[in-house]
N, C-alpha and C positions, 0 to 999 in steps of 0.2 A: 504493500500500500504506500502509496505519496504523500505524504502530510505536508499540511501549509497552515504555522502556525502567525496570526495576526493579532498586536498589539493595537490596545486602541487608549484615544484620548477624548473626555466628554467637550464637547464643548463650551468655550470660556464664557461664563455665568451659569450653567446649565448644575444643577445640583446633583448630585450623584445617585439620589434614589431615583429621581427621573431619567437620566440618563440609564441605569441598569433595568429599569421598568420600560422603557421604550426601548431598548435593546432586545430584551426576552419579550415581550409581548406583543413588541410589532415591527422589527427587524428581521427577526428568527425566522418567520412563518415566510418571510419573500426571499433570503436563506437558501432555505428546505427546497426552495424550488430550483434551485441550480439543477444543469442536468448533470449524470456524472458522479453525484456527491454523495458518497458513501457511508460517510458516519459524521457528524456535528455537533461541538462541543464548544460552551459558551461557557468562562470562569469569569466568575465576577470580584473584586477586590473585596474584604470584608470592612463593612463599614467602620468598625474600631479601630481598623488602620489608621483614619484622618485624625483620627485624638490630636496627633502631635504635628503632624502637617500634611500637606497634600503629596499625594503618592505619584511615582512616575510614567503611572498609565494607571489605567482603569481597571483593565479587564485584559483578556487576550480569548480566541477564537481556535479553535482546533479544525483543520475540515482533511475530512480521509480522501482519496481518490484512489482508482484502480492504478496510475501513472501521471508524470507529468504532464504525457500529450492529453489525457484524457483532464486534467486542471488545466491546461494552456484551451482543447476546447471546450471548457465551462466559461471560463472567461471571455471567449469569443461570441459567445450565446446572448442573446437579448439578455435575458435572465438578469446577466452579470450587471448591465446597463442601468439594471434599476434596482439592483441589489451598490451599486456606488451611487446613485442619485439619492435613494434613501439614505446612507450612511450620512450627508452634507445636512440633515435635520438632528442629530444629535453627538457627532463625533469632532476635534480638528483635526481634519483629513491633512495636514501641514505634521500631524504628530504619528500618523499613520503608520506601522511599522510591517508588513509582511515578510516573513522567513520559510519559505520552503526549508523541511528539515529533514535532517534522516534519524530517526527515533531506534535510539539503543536503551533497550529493558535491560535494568543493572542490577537493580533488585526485583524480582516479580513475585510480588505480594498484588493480593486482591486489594483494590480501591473499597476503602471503607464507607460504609453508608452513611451519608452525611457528617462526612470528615474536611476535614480543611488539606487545602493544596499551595504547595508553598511552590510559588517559580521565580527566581533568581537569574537574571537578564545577564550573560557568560563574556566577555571577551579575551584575546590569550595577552599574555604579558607583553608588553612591547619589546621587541628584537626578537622574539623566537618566533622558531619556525614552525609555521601552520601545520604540518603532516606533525613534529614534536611535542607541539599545543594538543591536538586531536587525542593522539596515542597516550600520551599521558594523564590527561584529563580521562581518559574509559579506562585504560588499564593498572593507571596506579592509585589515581585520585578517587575512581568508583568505588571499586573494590573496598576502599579504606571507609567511606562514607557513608557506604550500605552499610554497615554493622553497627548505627545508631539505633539501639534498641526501641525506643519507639517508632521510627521511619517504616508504615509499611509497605509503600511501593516505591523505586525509583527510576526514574528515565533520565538519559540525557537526549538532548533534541540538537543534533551538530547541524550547522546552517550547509545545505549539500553545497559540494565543489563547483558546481557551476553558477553558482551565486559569488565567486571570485573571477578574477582575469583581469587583462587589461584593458581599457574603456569602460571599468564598469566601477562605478563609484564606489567606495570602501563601505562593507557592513555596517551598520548600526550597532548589532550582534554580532559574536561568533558561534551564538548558540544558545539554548535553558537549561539549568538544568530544572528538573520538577519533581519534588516529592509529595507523598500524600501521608495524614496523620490522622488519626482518631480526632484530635482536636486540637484545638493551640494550647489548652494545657500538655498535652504531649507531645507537641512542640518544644514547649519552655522544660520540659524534662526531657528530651532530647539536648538541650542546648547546656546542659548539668554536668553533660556527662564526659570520660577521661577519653573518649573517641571521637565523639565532638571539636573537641581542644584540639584532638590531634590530628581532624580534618580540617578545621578554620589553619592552624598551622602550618600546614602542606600546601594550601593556596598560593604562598610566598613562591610558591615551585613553577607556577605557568598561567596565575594570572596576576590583573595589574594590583598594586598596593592599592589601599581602602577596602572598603566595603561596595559590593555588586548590588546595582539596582535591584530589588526584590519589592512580587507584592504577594501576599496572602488570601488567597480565593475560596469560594464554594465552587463546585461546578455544578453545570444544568445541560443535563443531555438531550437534545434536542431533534424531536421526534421527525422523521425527515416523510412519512405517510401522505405530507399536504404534495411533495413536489410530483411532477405530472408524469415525466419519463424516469 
């Protein structure tokens, strides 16, 4: 399967329970009707996040396809036309972020039933090398990460290779990583713990110093029976 995962921003004055309310109730359903589109998943930020200030996106969009030709013609479709006309009523299309990805299961736990999903916006450190970034990040940094005892499912989501080259404007991203929990109490007991320490730690190894954009989501699977084909 193709995945194409999209980052969104509400629009400036626009309140964020409106803005997630017109997203699931009346964006989703014109959506569903892309042709092509095989599974659809809409996370939305948890509003507790804004306590302390405004977050770096809203939400982000999950859409499966059988291939990239088969996402290049959904896009080509009417469909898609008024699936972007719609979006200019609640999003800044200026903050818009789409990442075609290719989705690595690192831990494969079952997604909890009304659990929180944590996704963390990736880029690789500056001067190393993207194939060394890649490898490193699944093979040493995964490994090490999944064995936070509350984490029950983990992916990485790497931006595919043809989203690089020359002529082609530098990623926003290099990738998500995404986990999912019981709840943000087992989150914050996840964040306790002596393997935690020692994957915040390992970061120093292939991404950049600070802290990585992260927002905290519910997700809403999004029933695709309304689209036509």
């Amino acid at each position: 399967m193709y995945k194409v995962v999209t980052a969104y921003k509400r629009k400036p004055g626009m309140e964020v329970e409106a803005f997630q309310r017109y997203w699931l109730e009346n964006h989703a359903p014109i959506v569903a009707t892309l042709p092509g589109l095989r599974r659809y998943v809409q996370s939305h930020s948890l509003l507790q996040g804004y306590r302390k200030a405004d977050l770096p996106c809203d939400g982000m969009s999950e859409m499966w396809f059988d291939s990239r030709q088969a996402w290049q013609q959904a896009l080509a479709d009417p469909a898609a036309a008024v699936v972007l006309a719609d979006e200019r009523a609640f999003i800044d299309v200026s903050r818009k972020v789409v990442m075609p990805v290719e989705a690595l299961v690192i831990k494969d736990g079952a997604i909890p039933a009304n659990g929180v999903k944590n996704v963390e916006f990736v880029n690789q450190r500056p001067g190393m090398d993207l194939h060394a970034f890649r490898a490193y990040w699944r093979d040493v940094h995964g490994p090490l990460a999944s064995q936070i005892g509350p984490l029950r499912r983990y992916e990485q989501n790497h931006l595919q290779l043809h989203e690089y080259g020359e002529g082609r404007p530098a990623p926003a991203f290099d990738g998500l990583a995404i986990t999912w929990f019981d709840s943000t109490a087992g989150m914050k007991e996840g964040a306790t713990t002596p393997i935690y320490a020692a994957t915040r730690a390992d970061e120093a190894n292939f991404l950049p110093d600070g802290h990585l954009p992260f927002i905290v989501t519910r997700e809403h699977e999004i029933s695709l029976r309304q689209a036509p084909r």
